[in-house]
N, C-alpha and C positions, 0 to 999 in steps of 0.2 A: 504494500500500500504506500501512497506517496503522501501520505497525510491530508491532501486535500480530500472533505466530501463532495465527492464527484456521483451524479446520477445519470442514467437515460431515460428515455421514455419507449414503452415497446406498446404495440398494439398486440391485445389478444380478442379474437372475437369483435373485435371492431370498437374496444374499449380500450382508451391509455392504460398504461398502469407505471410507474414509476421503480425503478431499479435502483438501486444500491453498485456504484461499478467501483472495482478495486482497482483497475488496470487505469493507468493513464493513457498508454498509446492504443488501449480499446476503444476509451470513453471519447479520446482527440476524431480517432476513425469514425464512430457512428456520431460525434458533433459535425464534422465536415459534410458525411453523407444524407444525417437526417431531414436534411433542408425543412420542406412544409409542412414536419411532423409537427413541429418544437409550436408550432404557431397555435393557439387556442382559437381566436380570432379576430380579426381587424374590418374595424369601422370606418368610414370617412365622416366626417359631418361637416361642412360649412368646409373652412379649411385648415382643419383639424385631425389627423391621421388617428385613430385611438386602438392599439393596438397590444395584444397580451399573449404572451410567449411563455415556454418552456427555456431557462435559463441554462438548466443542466448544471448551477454549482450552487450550493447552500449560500446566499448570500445573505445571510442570518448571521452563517461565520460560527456555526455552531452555540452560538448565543442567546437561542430560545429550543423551545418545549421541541417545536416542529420545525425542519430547513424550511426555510423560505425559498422556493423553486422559481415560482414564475412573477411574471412582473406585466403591470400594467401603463403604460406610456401614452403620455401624448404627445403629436410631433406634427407642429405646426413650421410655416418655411423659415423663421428664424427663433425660434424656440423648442427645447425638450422638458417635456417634464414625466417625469417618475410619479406616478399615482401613489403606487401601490403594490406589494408584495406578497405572495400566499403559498402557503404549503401542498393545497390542493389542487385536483385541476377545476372540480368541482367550485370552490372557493375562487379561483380565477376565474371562471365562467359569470357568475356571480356578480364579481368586482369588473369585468369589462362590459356590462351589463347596467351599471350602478354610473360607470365615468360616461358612458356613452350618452346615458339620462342625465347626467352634469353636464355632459358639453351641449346636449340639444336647449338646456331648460336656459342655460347662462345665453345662448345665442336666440334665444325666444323662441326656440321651436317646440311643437307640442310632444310632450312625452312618449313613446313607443311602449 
């Protein structure tokens, strides 16, 4: 093990599930190959990109109960911003759900 908590995401049955990887140059290989797995999913709204992904490395930092996996972003053409982080995919489904009804309500548009 290389010390970092490093994850993957594998599809079974057509359901994420989240792995535990001990190998570096496994977890480097399926992070290169994974491309559109990692991605939960992305919104546009107005001109606002709001988008929530599969990170593949605890960015917790091992510093709470559960890694924090995936991340919620917003990425307008001269700003980013970081929402929000989650352990789940479930919980990231949720939370890109939750920004997406922030970015529509702050641009007046009616809720989804």
């Amino acid at each position: 093990m290389n010390g970092l908590p490093l994850y993957i995401l594998r599809y079974v049955d057509g359901s994420p599930r989240i792995e535990r990887c001990e190998d570096l140059i496994e977890w480097a290989t399926w992070f290169e190959t994974s491309g559109d797995d990692r991605q939960v999913a992305v919104t546009v709204v107005g001109g606002a990109t709001i988008s929530t992904v599969f990170l593949g490395l605890d960015h917790g930092h091992g510093m709470s109960d559960q890694p924090l996996l995936f991340e919620t972003g917003v990425f307008r053409a001269d700003d980013v911003e970081i929402l929000r982080r989650y352990s789940t995919w479930a919980e990231a489904e949720a939370g890109h759900a939750a920004a997406v009804a922030a970015i529509k309500e702050a641009n007046g548009q009616a809720k989804a």
